[in-house]
TIZA-145947 format. One record per residue (C-alpha): residue number from 1; z negated, x negated, y. Coordinates in nm, 2 decimals. Example, Ala and Ser with C-alpha at 12.3 -4.5 7.8 and 13.67 -1.06 7.14 Angstrom:
TIZA-145947
i = 1 pz = -0.78 px = -1.23 py = -0.45
i = 2 pz = -0.71 px = -1.37 py = -0.11
end
This chain:
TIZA-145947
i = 1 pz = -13.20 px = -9.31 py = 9.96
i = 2 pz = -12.90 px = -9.49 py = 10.10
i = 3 pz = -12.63 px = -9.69 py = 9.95
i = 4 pz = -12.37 px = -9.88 py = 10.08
i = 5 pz = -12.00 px = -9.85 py = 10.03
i = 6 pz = -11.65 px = -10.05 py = 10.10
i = 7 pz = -11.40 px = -9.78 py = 10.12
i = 8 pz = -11.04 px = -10.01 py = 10.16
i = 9 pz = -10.78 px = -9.86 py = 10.33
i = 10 pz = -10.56 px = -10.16 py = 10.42
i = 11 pz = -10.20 px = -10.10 py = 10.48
i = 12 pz = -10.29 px = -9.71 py = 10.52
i = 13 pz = -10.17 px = -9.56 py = 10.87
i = 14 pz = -10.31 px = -9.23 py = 10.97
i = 15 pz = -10.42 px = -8.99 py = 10.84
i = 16 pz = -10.43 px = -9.16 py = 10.48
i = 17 pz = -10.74 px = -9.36 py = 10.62
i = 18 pz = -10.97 px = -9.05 py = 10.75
i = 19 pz = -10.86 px = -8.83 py = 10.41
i = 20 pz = -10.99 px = -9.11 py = 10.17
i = 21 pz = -11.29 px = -9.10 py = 10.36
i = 22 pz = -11.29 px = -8.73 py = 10.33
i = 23 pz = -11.20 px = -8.73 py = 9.93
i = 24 pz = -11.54 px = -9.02 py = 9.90
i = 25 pz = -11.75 px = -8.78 py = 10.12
i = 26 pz = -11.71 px = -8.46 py = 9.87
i = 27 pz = -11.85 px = -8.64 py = 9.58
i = 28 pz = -12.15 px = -8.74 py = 9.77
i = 29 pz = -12.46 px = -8.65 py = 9.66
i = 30 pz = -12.73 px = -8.83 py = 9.89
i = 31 pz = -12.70 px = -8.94 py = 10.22
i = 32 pz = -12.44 px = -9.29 py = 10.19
i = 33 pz = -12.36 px = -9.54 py = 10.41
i = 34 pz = -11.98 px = -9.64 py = 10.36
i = 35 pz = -11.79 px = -9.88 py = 10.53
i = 36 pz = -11.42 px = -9.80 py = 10.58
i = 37 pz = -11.17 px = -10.11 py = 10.60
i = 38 pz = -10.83 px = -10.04 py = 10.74
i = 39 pz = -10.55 px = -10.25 py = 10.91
i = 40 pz = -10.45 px = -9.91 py = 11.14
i = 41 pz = -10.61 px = -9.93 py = 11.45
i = 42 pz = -10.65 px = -9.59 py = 11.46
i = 43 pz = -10.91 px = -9.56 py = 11.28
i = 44 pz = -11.15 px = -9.62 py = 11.56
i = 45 pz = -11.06 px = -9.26 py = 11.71
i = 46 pz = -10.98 px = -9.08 py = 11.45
i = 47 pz = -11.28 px = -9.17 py = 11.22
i = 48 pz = -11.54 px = -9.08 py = 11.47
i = 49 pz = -11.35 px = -8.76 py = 11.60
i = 50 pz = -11.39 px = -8.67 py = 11.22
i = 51 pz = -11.76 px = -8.75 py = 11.20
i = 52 pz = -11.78 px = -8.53 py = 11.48
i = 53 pz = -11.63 px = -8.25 py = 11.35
i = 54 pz = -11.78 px = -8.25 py = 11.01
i = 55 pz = -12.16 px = -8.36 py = 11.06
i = 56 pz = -12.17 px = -8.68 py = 10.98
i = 57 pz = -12.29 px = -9.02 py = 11.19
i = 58 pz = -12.11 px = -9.28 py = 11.33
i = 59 pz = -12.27 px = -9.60 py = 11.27
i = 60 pz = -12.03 px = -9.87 py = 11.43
i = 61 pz = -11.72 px = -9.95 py = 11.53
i = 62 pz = -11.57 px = -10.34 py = 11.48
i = 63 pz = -11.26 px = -10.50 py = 11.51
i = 64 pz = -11.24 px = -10.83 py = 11.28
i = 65 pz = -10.91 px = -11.00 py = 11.35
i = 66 pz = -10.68 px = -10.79 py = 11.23
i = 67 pz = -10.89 px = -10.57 py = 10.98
i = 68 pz = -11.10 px = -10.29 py = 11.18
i = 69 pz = -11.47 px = -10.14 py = 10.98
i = 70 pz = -11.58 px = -9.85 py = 11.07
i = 71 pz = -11.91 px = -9.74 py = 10.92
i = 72 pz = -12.04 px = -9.39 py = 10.87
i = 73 pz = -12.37 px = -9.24 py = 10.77
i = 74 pz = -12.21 px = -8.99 py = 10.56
i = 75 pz = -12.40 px = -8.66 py = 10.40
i = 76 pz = -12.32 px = -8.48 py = 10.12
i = 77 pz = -12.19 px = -8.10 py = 10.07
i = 78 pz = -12.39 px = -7.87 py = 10.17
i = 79 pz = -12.38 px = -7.60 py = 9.85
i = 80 pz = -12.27 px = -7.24 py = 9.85
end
């Protein structure tokens, strides 16, 4: 089942943005939907380059004045 999350990383600049997303991703444990609030603009590249790289989906992409969501389908862990 999904849930959905508000991950705020206003007044972040990269790459503080994409590794919050990264520390909410490893404690995971179902598939979550989490919506990531920053003011840095580049957060639409770099969050879907990282969804890219580590497996996870890219749901959209907004820009909302001057705050940009970005919203990922994010999966947990995969155990050892």
């Amino acid at each position: 089942m999904r849930t959905a999350n508000i991950l705020d990383t206003k007044g972040l600049l990269c790459p503080l943005p994409v590794i919050r997303l990264q520390e909410f991703v490893r404690r995971v444990e179902s598939e979550t939907e989490v919506t990531v609030v920053a003011t840095d603009p580049g957060v639409l590249a770099d969050i879907p380059s990282w969804c890219r790289v580590n497996g996870h989906e890219l749901i959209s992409t907004k820009e909302l004045g001057r705050e940009y969501h970005v919203t990922v389908r994010a999966f947990p862990p995969l155990s050892v």
